[in-house]
C-alpha positions in Angstrom: 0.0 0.0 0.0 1.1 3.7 -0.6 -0.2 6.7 -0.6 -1.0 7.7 -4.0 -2.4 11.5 -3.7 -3.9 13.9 -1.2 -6.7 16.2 -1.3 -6.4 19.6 1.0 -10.0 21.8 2.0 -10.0 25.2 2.8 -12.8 25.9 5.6 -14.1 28.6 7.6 -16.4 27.7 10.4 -18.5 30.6 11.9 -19.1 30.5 16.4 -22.5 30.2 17.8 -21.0 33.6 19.3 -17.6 35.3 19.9 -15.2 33.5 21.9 -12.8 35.4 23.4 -9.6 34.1 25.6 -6.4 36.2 27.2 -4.5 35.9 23.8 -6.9 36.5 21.5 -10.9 35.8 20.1 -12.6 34.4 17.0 -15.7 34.3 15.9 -14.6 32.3 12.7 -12.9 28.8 13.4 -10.1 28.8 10.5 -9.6 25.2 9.5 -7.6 22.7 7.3 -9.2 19.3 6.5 -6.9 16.5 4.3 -8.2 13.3 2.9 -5.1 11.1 2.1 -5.9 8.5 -0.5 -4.0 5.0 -0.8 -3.7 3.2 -3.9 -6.0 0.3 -2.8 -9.0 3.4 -2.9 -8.8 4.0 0.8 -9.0 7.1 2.1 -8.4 8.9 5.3 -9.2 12.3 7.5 -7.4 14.6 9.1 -8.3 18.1 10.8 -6.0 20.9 11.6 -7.6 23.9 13.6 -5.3 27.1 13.4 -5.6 29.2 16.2 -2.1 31.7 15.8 -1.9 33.1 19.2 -1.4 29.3 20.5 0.4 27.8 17.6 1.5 30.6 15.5 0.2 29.2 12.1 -2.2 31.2 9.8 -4.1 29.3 7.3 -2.7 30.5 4.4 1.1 29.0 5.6 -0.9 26.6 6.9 -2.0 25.6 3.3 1.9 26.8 2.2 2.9 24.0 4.4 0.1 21.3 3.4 1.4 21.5 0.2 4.9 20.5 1.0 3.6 17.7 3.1 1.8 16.2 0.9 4.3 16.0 -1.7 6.7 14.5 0.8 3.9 11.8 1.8 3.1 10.7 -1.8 4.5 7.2 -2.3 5.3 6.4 0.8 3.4 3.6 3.3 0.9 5.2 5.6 1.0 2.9 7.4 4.8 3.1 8.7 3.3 5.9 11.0 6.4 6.0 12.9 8.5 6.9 10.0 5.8 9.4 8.4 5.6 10.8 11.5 9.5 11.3 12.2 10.1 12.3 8.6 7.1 15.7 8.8 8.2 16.4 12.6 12.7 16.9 10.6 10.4 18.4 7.4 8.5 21.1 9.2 9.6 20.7 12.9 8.2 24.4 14.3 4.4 23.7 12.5 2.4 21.0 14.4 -0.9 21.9 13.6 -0.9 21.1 10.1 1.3 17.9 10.7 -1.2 16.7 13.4 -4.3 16.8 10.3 -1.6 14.1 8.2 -1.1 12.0 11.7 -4.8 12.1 12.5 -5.5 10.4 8.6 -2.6 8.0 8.6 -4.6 6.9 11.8 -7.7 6.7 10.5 -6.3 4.7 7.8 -4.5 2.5 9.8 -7.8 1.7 11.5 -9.5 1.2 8.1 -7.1 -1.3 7.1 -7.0 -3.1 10.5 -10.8 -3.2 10.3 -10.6 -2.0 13.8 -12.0 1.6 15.3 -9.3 3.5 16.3 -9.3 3.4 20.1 -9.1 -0.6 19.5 -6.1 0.0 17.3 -4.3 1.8 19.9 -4.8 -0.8 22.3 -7.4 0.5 25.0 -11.5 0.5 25.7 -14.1 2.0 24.4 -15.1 4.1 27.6 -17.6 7.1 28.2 -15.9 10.3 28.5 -17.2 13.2 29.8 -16.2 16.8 28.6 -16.8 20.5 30.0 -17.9 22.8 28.4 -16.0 26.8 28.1 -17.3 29.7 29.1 -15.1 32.7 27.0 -13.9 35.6 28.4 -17.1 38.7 29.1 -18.7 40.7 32.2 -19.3 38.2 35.2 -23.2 38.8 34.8 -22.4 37.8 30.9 -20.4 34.9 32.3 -22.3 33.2 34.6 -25.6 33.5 32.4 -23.6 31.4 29.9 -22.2 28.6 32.9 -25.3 28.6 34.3 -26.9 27.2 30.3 -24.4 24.5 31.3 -25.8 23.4 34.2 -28.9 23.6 33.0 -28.0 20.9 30.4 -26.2 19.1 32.8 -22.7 19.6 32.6 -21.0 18.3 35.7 -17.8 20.5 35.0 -17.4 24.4 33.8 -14.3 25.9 32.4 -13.4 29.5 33.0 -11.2 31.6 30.9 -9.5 34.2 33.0 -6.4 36.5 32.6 -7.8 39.8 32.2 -7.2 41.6 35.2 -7.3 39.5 38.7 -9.7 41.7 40.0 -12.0 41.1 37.1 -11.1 37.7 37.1 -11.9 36.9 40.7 -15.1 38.8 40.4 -15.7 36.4 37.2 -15.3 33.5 39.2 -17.4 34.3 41.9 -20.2 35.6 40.1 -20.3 32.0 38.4 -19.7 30.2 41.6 -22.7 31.6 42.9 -25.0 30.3 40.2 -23.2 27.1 39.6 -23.3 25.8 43.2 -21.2 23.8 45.1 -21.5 20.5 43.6 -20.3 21.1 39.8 -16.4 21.5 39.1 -14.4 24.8 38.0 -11.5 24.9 36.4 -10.1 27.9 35.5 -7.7 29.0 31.9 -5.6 32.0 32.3 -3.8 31.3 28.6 -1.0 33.0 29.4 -2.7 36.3 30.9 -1.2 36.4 34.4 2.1 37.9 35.1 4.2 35.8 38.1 2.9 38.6 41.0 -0.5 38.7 39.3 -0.5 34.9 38.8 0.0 34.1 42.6 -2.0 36.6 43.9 -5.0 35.5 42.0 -4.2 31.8 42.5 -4.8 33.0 46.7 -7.8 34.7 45.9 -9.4 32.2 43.9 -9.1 28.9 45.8 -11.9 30.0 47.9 -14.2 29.1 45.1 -12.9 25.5 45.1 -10.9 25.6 41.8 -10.2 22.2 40.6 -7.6 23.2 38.7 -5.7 26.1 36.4 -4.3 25.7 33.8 -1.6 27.9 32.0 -1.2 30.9 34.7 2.0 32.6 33.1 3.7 32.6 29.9 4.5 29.6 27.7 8.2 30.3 28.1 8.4 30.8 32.2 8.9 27.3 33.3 10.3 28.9 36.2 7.1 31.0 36.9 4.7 28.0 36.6 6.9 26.2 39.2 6.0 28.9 41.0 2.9 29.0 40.9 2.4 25.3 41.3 4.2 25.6 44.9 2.2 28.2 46.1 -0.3 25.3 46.9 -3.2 27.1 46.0 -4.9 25.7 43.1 -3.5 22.1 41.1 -1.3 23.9 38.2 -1.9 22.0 34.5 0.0 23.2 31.6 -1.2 23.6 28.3 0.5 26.4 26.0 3.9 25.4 27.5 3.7 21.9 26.4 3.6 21.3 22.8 5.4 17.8 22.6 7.7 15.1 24.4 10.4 17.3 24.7 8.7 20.0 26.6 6.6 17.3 28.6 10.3 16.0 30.1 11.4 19.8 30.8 8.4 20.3 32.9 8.8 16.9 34.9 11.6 18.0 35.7 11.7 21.3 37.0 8.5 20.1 38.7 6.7 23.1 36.9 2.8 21.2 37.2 0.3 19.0 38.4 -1.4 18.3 35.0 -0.6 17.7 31.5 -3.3 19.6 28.3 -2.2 17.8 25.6 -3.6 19.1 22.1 -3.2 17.2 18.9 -3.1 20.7 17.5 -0.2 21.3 19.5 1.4 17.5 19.3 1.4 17.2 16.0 -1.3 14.6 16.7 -1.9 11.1 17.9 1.5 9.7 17.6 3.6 12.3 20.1 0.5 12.7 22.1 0.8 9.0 23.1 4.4 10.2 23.8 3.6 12.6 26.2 1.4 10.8 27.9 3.8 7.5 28.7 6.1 10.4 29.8 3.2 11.4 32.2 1.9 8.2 33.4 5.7 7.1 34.2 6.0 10.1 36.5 2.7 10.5 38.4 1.1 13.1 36.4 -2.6 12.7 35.0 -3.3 13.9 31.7 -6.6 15.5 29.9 -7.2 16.2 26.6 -7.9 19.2 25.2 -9.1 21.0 21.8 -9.2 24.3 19.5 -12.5 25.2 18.2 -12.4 21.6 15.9 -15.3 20.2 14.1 -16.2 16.3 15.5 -14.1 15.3 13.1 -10.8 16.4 15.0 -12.6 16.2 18.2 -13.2 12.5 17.7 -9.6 11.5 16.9 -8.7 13.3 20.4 -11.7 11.2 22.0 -10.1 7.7 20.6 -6.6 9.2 22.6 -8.7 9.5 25.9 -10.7 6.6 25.7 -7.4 4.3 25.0 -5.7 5.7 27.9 -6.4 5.2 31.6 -4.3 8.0 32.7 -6.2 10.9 30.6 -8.5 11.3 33.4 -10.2 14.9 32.0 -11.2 15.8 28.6 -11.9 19.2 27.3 -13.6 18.2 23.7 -16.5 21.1 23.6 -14.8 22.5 20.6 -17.2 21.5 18.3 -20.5 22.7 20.6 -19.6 26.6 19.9 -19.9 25.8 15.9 -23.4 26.7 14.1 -22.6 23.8 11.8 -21.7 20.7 12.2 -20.8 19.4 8.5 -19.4 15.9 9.9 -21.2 12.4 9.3 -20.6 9.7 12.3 -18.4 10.9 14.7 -18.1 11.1 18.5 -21.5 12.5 20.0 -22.1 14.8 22.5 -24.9 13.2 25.2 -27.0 14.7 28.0 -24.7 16.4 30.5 -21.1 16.5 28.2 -21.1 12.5 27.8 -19.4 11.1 24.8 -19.1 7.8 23.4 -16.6 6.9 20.6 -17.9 5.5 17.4 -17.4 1.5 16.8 -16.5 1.5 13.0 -13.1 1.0 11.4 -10.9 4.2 11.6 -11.9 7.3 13.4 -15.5 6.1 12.4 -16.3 9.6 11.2 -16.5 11.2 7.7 -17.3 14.9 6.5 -20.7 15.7 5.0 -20.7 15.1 1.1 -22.2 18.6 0.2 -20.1 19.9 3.0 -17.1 19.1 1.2 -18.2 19.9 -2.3 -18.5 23.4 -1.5 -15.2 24.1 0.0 -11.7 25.1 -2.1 -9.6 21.9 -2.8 -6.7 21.3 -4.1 -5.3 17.6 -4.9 -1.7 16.8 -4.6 -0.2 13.3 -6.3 -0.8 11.9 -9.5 -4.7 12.2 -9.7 -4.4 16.0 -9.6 -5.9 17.2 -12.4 
């Protein structure tokens, strides 16, 4: 088998409403879908969600890069994963989002050929997971109106984004406190937007709302401040925009800089390093979750095989595709009451994107098909 050309889709994907975080907000998901075709007429998906302030790709180098992929990949076995996957990370080593969209559809072939769903093909259960859903950065009346719709469908778990001013921020958490009650989780995002004073002084003001955890207080870069943070004892410290693949994952063991691990196929480069990561994790005591961009189920359901293979994920963060006004994917992972999900059973990532979906966005086909 090898792969014997590659089709790349252009999509925007418009927000139920703005969603705004420290770094940045949309109110147009920018995505990059990829159907790599073998010459025994298989095909498989991938997904890459560009979100620059986090991984510092635009769509158009995004696409720049797809190209170059793609020609790379054409001819070669997808289903030497290991080497496809070494040869991208040496070909574009600084842009993981697009590589993770190739990973995620040598997966789904692999899967495909094995006759297996994917979750089966990476050796674990197929076990209920259950996601939280985001509230975005706004007033705290504007907040908590949007965590309390979360309760009211029965989410068990609320995520806060934070890092616009402690005050504000405390006064955001409290405000949603008091609507949410005491009996469903908080976790809080800063993304960056805390300084090391501001970080530990909001940390202090905020565990009296019974913060399961934060994640990402200070800068990507300060390993040192998140240390910090993390021995102040305050609040369980996860890291997310400081941890982008195996190499970072053993630099924050050890300088003991967290609690928790976000890994993001968007920022792995997919499946393949995010099972990396999270051996590293579960061979030094540190839980994982999985977490997401603003991805359509079709991305979102490659990150819920990960979690559903692997004991130590123990949160998942896979709401992504619940702020989208359209959902243009067939099959899939599906959202139940109260954030449930539950894997599809069919070979692959057992999901597919709609047919007149597809036909309407920009394509371009790469490998000897291409017109």
């Amino acid at each position: 088998m090898s792969i014997s050309h590659i089709e790349i889709f252009k999509a925007g994907l418009p927000l139920k409403r703005p969603f705004r975080i420290a770094i940045g907000e949309t109110s147009v998901t920018e995505t990059i879908f990829v159907r790599v075709h073998t010459d025994d007429g298989l095909y498989g998906l991938g997904e890459a969600n560009l979100f620059r302030p986090v991984v510092g790709e635009t769509r158009e180098a995004a696409l720049a890069n797809a190209r170059d992929l793609a020609q790379w990949l054409i001819g070669r076995d997808p289903l030497d994963i290991d080497g496809c996957v070494a040869g991208m990370r040496a070909f574009l080593p600084n842009n993981a989002t697009i590589r993770s969209a190739f990973d995620m559809a040598l997966y789904d072939l692999l899967g495909k050929t094995a006759q297996l769903p994917l979750y089966a093909v990476l050796a674990g259960p197929r076990r209920e997971i259950v996601t939280d859903n985001t509230v975005g950065i706004d007033t705290p009346e504007t907040m908590a109106a949007h965590a309390l719709e979360f309760r009211e469908r029965g989410f068990t778990a609320v995520k806060v984004k934070l890092g616009a001013g402690v005050a504000e921020d405390v006064a955001r958490v409290a405000a949603i406190r008091d609507v949410l009650g005491p009996d469903i989780a908080i976790r809080i995002d800063a993304n960056q937007g805390w300084d090391r004073v501001e970080a530990l002084q909001a940390l202090r003001r905020l565990s009296a709302f019974d913060i399961q955890y934060c994640e990402q207080p200070v800068a990507a870069w300060d390993f040192e401040g998140l240390a910090a943070a993390r021995s102040l004892g305050a609040i369980p410290i996860m890291a997310d925009e400081a941890l982008f693949d195996e190499h970072d994952a053993m630099r924050l063991v050890s300088t003991g800089a967290c609690d928790y691990f976000n890994i993001k196929l968007a920022k792995s480069g997919g499946i393949h390093v995010a099972l990396k990561i999270n051996a590293l994790a579960e061979a030094t005591g540190i839980k994982c979750m999985v977490g997401c961009m603003t991805e359509t189920r079709l991305g979102l359901t490659a990150a819920a095989h990960l979690v559903s293979s692997r004991g130590n994920i123990v949160f998942a963060d896979l709401d992504g595709a619940d702020m989208l006004r359209e959902d243009p994917v067939v099959g899939g992972m599906v959202y139940g009451e109260g954030g449930r999900i539950m894997v599809p059973d069919a070979p692959g990532l057992g999901a597919d994107l709609d047919a007149g979906f597809i036909a309407g966005l920009e394509c371009e086909t790469i490998g000897r098909n291409a017109e």
